[in-house]
GUTI-287373 format. One record per residue (C-alpha): x negated, y, z; chain. Coordinates in steps of 0.02 Angstrom, whole numbers, padded with zeros to 5 digits. Layout:
<recs>
REC     east    north       up   chain
REC        X        Y        Z       A
...
</recs>
This chain:
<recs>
REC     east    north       up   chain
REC   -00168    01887   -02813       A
REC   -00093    01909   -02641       A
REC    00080    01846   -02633       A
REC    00230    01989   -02560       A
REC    00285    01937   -02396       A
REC    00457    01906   -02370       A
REC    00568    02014   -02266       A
REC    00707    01940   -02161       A
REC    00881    02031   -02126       A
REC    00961    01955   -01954       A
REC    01145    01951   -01992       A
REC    01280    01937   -01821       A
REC    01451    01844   -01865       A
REC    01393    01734   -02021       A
REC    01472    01542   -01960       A
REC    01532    01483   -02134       A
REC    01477    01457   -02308       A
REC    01608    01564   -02367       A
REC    01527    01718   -02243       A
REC    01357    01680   -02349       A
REC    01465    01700   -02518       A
REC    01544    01869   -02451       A
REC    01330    01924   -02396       A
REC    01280    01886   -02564       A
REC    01416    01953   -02655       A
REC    01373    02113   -02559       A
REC    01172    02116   -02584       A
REC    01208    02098   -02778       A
REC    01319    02244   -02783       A
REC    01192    02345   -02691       A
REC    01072    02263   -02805       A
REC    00960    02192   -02644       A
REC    00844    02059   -02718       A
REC    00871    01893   -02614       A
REC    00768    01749   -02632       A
REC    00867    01654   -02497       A
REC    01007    01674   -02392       A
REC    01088    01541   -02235       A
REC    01206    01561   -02089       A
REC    01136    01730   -01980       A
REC    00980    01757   -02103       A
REC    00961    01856   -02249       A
REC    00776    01850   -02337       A
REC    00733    01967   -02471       A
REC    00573    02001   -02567       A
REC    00527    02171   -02495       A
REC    00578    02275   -02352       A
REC    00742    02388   -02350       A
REC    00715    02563   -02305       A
REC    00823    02649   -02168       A
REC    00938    02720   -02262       A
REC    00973    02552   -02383       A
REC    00981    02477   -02213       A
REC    01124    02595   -02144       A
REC    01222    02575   -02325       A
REC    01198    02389   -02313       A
REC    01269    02376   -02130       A
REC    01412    02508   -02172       A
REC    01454    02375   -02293       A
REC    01431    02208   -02208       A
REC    01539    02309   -02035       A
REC    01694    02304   -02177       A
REC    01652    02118   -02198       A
REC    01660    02108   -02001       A
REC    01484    02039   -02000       A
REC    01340    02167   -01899       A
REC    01144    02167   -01917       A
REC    01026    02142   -01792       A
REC    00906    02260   -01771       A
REC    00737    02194   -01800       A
REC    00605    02211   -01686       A
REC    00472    02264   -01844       A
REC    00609    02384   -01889       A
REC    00635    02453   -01705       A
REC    00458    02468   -01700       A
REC    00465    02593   -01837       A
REC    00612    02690   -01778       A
REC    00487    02714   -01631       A
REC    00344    02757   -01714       A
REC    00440    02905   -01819       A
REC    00500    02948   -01660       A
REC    00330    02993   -01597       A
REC    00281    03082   -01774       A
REC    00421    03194   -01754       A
REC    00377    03212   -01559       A
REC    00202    03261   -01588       A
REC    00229    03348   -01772       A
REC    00353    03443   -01702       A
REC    00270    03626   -01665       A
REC    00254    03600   -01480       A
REC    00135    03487   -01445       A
REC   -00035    03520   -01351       A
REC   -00145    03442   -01481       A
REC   -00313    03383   -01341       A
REC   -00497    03391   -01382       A
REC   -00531    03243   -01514       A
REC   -00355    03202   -01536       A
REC   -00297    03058   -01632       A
REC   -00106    02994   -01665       A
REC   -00172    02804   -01649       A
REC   -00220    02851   -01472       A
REC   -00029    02898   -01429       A
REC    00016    02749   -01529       A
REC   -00079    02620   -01417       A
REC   -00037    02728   -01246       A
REC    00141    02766   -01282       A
REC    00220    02614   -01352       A
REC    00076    02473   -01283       A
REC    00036    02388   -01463       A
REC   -00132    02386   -01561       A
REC   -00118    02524   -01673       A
REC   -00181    02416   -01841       A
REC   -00034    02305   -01784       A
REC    00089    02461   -01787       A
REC    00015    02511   -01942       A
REC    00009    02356   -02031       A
REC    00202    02336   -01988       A
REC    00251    02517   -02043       A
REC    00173    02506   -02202       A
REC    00283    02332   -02239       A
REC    00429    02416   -02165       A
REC    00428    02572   -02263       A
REC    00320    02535   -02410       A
REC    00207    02666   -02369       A
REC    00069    02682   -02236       A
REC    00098    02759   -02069       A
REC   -00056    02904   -02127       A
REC    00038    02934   -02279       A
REC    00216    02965   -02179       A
REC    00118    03077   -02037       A
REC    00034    03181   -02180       A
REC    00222    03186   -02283       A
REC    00292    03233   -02121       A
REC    00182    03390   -02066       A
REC    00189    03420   -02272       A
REC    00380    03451   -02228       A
REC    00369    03537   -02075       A
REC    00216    03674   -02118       A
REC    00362    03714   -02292       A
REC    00493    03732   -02146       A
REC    00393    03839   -02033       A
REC    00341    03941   -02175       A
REC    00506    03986   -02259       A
REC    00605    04004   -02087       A
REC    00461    04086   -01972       A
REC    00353    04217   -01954       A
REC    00207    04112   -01912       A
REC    00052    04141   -01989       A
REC   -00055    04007   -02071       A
REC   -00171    03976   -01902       A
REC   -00009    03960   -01807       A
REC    00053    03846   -01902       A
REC   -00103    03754   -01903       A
REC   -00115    03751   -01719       A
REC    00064    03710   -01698       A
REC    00023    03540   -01805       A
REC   -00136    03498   -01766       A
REC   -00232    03556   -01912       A
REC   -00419    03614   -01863       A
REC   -00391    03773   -01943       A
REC   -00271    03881   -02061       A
REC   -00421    03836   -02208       A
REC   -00375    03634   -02170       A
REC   -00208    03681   -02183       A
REC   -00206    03781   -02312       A
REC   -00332    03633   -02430       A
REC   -00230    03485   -02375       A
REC   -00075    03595   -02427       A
REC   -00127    03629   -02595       A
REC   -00202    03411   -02624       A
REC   -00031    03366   -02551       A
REC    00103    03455   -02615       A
REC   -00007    03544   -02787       A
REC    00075    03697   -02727       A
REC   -00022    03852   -02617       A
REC    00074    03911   -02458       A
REC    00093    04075   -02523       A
REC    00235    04009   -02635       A
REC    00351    03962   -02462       A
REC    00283    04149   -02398       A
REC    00361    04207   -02562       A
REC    00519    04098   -02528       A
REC    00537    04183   -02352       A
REC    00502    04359   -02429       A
REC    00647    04309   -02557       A
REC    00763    04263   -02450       A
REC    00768    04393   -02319       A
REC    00763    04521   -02467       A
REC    00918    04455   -02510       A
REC    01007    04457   -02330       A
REC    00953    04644   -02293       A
REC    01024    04685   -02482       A
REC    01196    04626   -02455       A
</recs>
């Protein structure tokens, strides 16, 4: 059985033992597993996500302690960065397009690497967050445009409003006709006012 690889949590202002008292004092209330913690360092047994990240260094700021941003973690801002840039609506999706392409041009690192690191990051692989991600943004596009299906399948880089429309129903168990519905529903109910 393959062992979980540790995570490490840079901490800025930790210079006494009574700092690491105050850090672990404030990972059990946010009930952070750590299997060790010294001056500056913080290891725990799996990664934080962003937001447990933000609470934790809301928390450690009232301390007057500060993380460091991690360069795995950076890397990941990044890489949602260019999901949202390219799963946007507005990108020109070329000929045989592929997102580890952009990956490897756009931010100069081999894209099993990226991947590798976003899965430990986030806990889930980068493929699963892209296809979560256009999930979220065909529902949006659907309840607050009048696109049709193959414009919203263009718009995201689907091959066609069919694709769209199968991977729709496998991801979410739900047809796009019910967001059509929601739209229909809605501005029902702002003309009727």
């Amino acid at each position: 059985m393959q062992a979980m690889s540790d995570y490490k949590i840079y901490i800025k202002g930790m210079v006494c033992e009574r700092c690491i008292q105050a850090v672990r004092s404030t990972l059990q209330e946010l009930k952070i597993p750590v299997t060790h913690i010294t001056l500056g360092e913080v290891t725990t047994i799996a990664a934080l996500s962003a937001p447990d990240m933000a609470v934790l260094g809301e928390r450690l700021a009232t301390l007057g302690f500060s993380l460091l941003e991690n360069r795995q973690t950076k890397l990941v801002q990044e890489v949602k960065e260019l999901v949202e840039k390219v799963y946007a609506g507005d990108y020109d999706f070329p000929a045989g397009f592929k997102f580890s392409d952009i990956v490897v041009h756009r931010l100069h690192r081999d894209y099993n690497t990226v991947s590798n690191i976003f899965s430990g990051v986030e806990g889930l692989t980068l493929e699963r967050y892209i296809m979560e991600y256009r999930m979220e943004k065909v529902k949006e596009l659907l309840v607050y445009t009048n696109d049709t299906l193959a414009d919203i399948a263009f718009k995201l880089g689907f091959s066609s409003a069919a694709h769209l429309s199968r991977q729709f129903k496998t991801q979410t168990g739900l047809n796009t006709s019910h967001f059509k519905d929601i739209r229909k529903s809605k501005l029902y109910t702002i003309q009727h006012k």
